[in-house]
Structure formats: C-alpha cells, structure tokens
C-alpha positions, 0 to 999 in steps of 0.5 A, spaced: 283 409 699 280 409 692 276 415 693 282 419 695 287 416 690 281 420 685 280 426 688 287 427 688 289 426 681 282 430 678 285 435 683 292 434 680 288 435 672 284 441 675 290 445 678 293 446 671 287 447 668 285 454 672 291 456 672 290 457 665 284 459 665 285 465 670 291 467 666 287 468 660 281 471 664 287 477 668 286 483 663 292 487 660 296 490 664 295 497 667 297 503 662 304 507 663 300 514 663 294 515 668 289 518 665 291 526 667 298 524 664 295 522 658 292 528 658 298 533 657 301 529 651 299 529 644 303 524 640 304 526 633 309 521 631 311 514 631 317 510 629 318 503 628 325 498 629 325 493 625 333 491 625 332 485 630 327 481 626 333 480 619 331 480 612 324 474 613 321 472 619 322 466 623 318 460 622 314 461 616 318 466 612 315 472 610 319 478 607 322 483 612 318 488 607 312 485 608 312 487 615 314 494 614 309 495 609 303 493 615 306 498 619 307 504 613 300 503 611 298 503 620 303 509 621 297 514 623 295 508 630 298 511 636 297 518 633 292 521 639 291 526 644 291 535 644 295 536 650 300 541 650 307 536 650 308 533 644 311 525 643 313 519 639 312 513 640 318 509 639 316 501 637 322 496 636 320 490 634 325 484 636 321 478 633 317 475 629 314 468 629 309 467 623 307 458 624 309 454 620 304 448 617 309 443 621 308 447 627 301 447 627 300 439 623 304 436 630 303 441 635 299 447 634 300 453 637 300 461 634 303 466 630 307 472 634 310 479 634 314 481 641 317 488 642 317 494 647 314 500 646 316 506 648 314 515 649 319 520 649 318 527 648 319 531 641 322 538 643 329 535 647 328 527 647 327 525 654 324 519 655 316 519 658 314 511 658 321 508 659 320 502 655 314 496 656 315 489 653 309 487 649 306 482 644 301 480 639 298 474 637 295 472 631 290 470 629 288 465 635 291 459 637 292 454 631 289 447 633 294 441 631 293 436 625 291 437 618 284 441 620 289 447 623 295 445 617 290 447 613 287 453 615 293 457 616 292 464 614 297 467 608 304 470 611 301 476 608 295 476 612 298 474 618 303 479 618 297 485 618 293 481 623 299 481 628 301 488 627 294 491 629 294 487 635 301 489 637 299 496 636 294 496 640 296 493 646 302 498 644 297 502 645 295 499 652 301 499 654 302 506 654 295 510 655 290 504 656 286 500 652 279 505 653 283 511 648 280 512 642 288 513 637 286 517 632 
C-alpha cells in the first residue's frame, strides 16, 4: 500500500512539473504572415501607443518618458522588407510591470510588457494582421529573497530590455522570428 500511496503523490508532484517544463519548451506561435505574404510587404513605418500604460509603470515605478525614449531610440526594429505593399506596424502597449524589490525578496517573479501588434496598409488603412497579443519578459525570472532583491536591474535598464524583446516577439508575431528587421 505504501509503494502505491508514493508512487502516486511523486506522480502528483511530476505532473505539474512537466507541464511547466512542456510550456517553456513550445516555441512562439506561428507568424501572422506566410513567408510569401511577408514577402509582398515592406513596412516602412511604426507607431507605438502608450496612453494605457499612465505617467509611470506598475510596480517599480519608472517614468512613462523613460519607456517612450527605449521605443524612439529602437524605432527603426520592425522596419523590413522591399515588397511592393507599404505597412505600418501598429504597437499599443496596455501594461507595464517592472518588479519591485518587495516583489522579488518574498515571492520573485519577473518584469513584463504586454500589448498587441498589429499591420495595417499605408496607402488606404486597411488592416493586413489584425491585432496579436504579445509580451516581453525581462530579464529572466527573479529569484526570491535577498540574493534576487539585490540583483535587480535598474528601472531604466529593465525598460530597454523589455522594449527589445517585445519588439522581437512584435516581430514574431507578425513575420516570424527567422527575419532579419533592418
């Protein structure tokens, strides 16, 4: 009775245990655009919305004027692409979560951006990806307790590192992670 009784509480343990490790190992969903449809478009532009995020981000606060000067000085990202359809990437950015040193001394955790992206055509607006949910995380997972309170990265610094992986997976989403913007 003992040997079943232990099976099943390491089997109750594992479960969860593979079922994070299967969710970290799934790679980023497919693009929006098949490598032919990518192929036909050039985006030459790129705005970015920030009017849901407020005057500083959640949890550490940090400046909404920060946050815009890490997408200025990365507007050129998306940019990509000599097909004959011109494009702009339409970024709106809903939420910014930068970990507080409480956050990471009790519980840990990690900084985050969420938003969508999404592509419309230059010439007459018409939407060519309707809008895809994406997020950033960054820096990696914090660890709990002092050792992870006090290697937190400066709010400055974490606002860059977010921005470049969500452009990145803005990129993803829309023409996969393979293309090389410009």
């Amino acid at each position: 009775m003992r040997n079943w009784f232990e099976k099943t509480v390491r089997g109750f343990i594992a479960l969860p245990l593979v079922a994070a490790l299967a969710a970290c190992a799934s790679g980023p969903p497919p693009a929006a655009l098949s490598p032919e449809q990518a192929a036909e478009i050039s985006i030459v532009e790129t705005s970015v919305d920030l009017s849901s995020v407020g005057p500083t981000t959640s949890g550490r606060e940090v400046g909404i004027d920060v946050v815009e000067r890490a997408f200025d000085e990365r507007q050129d990202f998306l940019l990509s692409g000599d097909g004959g359809r011109d494009a702009r990437a339409e970024l709106v950015v809903q939420n910014v979560n930068i970990i507080t040193a409480g956050q990471s001394l009790f519980l840990g955790g990690e900084s985050i951006m969420i938003g969508t992206v999404s592509l419309v055509d230059v010439a007459d607006g018409a939407q060519i990806v309707a809008p895809v949910r994406i997020e950033s995380g960054g820096g990696g997972y914090v660890l709990g307790g002092v050792i992870g309170a006090l290697t937190l990265e400066d709010g400055d610094k974490e606002v860059q590192i977010l921005t470049d992986r969500f452009l990145a997976n803005a990129q993803a989403a829309l023409v996969g992670s393979g293309s090389a913007a410009q």
